[in-house]
Backbone as numpy.savetxt, mean C-alpha at the origin, in Angstrom:
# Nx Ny Nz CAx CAy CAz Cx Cy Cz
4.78 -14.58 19.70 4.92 -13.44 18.80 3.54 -12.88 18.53
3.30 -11.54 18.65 1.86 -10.90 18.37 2.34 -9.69 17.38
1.81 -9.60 16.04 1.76 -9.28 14.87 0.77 -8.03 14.79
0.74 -7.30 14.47 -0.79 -6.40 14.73 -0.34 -5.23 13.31
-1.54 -5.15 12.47 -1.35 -3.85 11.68 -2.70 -3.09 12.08
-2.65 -1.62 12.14 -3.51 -0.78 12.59 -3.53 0.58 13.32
-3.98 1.08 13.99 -4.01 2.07 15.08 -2.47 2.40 15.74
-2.45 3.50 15.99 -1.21 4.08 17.22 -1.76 3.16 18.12
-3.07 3.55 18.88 -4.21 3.71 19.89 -4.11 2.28 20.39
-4.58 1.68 19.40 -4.36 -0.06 19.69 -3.01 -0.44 19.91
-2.18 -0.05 18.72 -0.84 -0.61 19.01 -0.62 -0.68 20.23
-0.46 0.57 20.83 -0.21 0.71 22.36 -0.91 -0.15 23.23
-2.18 -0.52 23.19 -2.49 -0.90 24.29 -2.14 -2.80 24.19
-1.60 -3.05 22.61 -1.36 -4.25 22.83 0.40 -4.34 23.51
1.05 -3.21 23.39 2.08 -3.38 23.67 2.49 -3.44 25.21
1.20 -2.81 25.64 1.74 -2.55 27.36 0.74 -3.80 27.60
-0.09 -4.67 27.36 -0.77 -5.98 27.13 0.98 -6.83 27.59
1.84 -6.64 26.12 2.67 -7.71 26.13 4.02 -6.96 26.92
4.04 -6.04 27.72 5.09 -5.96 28.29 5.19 -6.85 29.30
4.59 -6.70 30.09 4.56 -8.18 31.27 5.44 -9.12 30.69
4.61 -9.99 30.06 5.54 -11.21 30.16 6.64 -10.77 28.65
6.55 -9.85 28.59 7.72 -9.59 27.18 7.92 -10.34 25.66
6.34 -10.26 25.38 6.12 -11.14 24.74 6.86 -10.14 23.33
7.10 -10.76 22.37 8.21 -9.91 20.95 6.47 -9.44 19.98
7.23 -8.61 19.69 5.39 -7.98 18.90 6.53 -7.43 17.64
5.54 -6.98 16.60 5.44 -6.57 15.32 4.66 -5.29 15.05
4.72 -4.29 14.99 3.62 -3.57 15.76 3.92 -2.73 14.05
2.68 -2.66 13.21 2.65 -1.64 12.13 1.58 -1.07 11.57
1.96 0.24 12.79 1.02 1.57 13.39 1.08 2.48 12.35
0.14 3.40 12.63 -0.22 4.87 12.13 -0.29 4.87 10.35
0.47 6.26 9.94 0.43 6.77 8.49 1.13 5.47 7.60
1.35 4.24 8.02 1.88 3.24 6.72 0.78 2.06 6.48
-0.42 3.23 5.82 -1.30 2.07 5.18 -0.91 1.10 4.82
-1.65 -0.12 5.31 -1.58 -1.41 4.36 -2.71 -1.95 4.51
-2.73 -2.52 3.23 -4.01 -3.61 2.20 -3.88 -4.87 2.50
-4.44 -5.73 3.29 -4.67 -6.82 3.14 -5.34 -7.81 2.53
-4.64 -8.56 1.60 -5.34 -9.41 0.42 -5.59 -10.84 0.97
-6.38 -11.56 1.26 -6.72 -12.70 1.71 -6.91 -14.11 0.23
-6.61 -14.82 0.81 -6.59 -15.71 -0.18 -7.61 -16.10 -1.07
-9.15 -15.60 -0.81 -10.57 -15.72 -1.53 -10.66 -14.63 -2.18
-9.51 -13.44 -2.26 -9.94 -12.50 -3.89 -10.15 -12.46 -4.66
-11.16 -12.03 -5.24 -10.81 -11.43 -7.11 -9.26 -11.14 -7.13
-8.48 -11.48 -7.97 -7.23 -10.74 -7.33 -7.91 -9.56 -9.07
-7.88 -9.56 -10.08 -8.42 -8.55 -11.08 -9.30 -7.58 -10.34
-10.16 -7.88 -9.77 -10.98 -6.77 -9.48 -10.59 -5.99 -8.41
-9.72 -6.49 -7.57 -8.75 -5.66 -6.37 -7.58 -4.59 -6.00
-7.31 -5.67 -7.67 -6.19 -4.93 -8.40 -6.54 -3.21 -8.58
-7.09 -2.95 -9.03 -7.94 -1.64 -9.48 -7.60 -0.77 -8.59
-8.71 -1.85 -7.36 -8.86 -0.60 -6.46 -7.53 -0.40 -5.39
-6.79 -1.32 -5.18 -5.27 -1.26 -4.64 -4.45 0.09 -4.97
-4.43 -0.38 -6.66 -3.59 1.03 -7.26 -5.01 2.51 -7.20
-5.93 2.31 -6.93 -6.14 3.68 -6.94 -6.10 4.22 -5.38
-5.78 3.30 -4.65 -5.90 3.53 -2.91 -3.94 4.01 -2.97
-3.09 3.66 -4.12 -1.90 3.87 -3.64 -2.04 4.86 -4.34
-2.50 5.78 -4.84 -1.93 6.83 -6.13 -3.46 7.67 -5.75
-3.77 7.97 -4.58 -4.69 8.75 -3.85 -4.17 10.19 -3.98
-4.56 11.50 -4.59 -3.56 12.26 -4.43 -2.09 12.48 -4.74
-2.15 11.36 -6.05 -0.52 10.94 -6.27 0.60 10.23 -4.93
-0.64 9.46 -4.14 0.21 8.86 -3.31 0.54 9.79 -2.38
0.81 11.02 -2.17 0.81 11.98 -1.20 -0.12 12.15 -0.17
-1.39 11.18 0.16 -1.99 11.63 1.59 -1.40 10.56 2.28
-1.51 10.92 3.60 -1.27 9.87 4.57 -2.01 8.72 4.44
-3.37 9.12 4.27 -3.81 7.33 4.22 -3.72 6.50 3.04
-3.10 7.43 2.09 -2.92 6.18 0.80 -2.17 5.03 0.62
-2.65 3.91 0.39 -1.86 1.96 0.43 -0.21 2.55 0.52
0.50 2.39 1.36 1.75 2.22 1.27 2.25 0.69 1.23
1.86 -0.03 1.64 2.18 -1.77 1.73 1.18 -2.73 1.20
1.34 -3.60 0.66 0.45 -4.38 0.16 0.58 -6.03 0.89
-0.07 -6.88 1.81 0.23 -7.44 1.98 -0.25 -8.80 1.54
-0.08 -9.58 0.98 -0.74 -11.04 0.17 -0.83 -12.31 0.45
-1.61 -12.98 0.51 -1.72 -14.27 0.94 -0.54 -14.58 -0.22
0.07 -15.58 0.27 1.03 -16.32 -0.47 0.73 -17.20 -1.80
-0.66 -17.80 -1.72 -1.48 -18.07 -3.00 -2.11 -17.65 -3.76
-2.13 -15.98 -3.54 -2.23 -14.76 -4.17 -1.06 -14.07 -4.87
0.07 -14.27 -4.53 1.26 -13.12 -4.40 1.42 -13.26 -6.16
1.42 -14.19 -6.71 2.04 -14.23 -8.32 1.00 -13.58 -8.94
0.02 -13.50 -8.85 -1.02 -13.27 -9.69 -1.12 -11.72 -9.84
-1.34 -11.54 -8.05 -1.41 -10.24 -7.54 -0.56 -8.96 -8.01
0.66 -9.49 -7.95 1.83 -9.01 -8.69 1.64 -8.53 -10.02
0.99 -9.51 -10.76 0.83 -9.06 -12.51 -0.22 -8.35 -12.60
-1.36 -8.69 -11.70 -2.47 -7.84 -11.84 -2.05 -6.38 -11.06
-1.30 -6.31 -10.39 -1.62 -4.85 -9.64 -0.38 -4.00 -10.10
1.00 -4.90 -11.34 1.53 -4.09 -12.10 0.88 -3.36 -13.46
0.12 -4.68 -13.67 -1.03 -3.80 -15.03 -1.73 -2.45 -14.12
-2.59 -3.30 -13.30 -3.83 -1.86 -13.28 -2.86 -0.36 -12.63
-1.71 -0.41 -12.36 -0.69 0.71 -12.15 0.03 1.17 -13.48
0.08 0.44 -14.55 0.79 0.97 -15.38 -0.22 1.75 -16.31
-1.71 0.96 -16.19 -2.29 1.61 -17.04 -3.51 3.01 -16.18
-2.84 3.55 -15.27 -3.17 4.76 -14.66 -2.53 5.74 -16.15
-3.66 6.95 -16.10 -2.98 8.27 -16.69 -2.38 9.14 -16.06
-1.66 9.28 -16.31 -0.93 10.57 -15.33 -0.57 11.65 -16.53
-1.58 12.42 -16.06 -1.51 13.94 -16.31 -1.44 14.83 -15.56
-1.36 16.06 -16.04 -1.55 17.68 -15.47 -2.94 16.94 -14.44
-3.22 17.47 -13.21 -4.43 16.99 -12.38 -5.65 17.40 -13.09
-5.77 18.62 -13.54 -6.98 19.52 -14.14 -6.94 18.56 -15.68
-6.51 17.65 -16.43 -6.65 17.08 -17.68 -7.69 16.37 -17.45
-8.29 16.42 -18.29 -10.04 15.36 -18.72 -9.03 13.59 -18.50
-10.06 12.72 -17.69 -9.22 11.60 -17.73 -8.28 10.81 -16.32
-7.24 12.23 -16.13 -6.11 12.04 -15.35 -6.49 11.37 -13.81
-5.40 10.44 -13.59 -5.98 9.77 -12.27 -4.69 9.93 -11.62
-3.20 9.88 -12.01 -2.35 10.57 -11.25 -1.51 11.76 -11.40
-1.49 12.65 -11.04 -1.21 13.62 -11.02 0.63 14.17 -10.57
0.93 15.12 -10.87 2.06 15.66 -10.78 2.21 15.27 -9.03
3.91 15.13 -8.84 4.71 15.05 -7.06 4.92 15.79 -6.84
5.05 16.33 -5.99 5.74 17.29 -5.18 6.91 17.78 -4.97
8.42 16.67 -5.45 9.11 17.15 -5.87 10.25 15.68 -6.00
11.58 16.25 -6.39 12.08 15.28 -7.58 12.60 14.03 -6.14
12.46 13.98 -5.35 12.78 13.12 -4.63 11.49 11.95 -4.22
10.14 12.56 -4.58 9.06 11.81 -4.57 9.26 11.23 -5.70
9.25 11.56 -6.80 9.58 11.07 -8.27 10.10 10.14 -8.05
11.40 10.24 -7.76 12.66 9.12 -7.40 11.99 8.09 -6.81
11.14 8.31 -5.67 10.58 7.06 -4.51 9.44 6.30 -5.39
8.88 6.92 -6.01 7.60 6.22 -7.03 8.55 5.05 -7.88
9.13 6.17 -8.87 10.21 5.22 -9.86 10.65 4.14 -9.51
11.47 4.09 -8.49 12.20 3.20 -7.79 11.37 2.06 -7.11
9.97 2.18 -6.96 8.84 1.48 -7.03 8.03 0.36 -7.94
8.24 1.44 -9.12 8.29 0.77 -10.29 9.07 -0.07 -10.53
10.17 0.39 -10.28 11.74 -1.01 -10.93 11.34 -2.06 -10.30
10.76 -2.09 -9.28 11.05 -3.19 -7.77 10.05 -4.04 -8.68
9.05 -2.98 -9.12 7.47 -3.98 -8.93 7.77 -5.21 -10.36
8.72 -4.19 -11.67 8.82 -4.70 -12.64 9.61 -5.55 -12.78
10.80 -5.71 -11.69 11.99 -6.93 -11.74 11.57 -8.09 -11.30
């Protein structure tokens, strides 16, 4: 099994790598940023910058954190720390003194954030 997060560019060339012998791959390419947290973090001080890498633009550019991925002796901690430093974002009007997330684009982005929230808070 070969696992790879990164590049289209790469993806590909590991994939025609493992066509030959047909080896099973994992391949998670292009616009679905992900963060990799290793088990020697700050997980507090990462926290921070996680949620401001996901809420880039209100989460609307392509390269902003879509996945977070955690060492397993990280994951509890990580969890509480990166629901705080997300809850305590401001979200205002963009132009407000302060504001770090800003208005969506429309009520179906809303929905996908929210529904984010529930996940992160259950």
């Amino acid at each position: 099994m070969i696992s790879f997060t990164g590049s289209n560019a790469t993806g590909a060339r590991i994939m025609a790598a493992a066509a030959p012998t047909m080896k099973k791959l994992s391949l998670e390419l292009g616009a679905r940023a992900a963060c990799v947290v290793f088990d020697d973090v700050d997980v507090e001080r990462v926290a921070g910058q996680l949620a401001a890498a996901a809420t880039i633009i209100s989460g609307q550019q392509c390269t902003a954190a879509r996945r977070v991925l955690v060492h397993a002796s990280k994951f509890e901690a990580m969890k509480v720390a990166l629901s705080r430093a997300l809850a305590s974002l401001v979200v205002a009007p963009g132009d407000s003194p302060g504001a770090q997330v800003g208005p969506l684009i429309d009520a179906a982005s809303r929905e996908r954030v929210a529904s984010a929230d529930r996940a992160l808070a259950g």
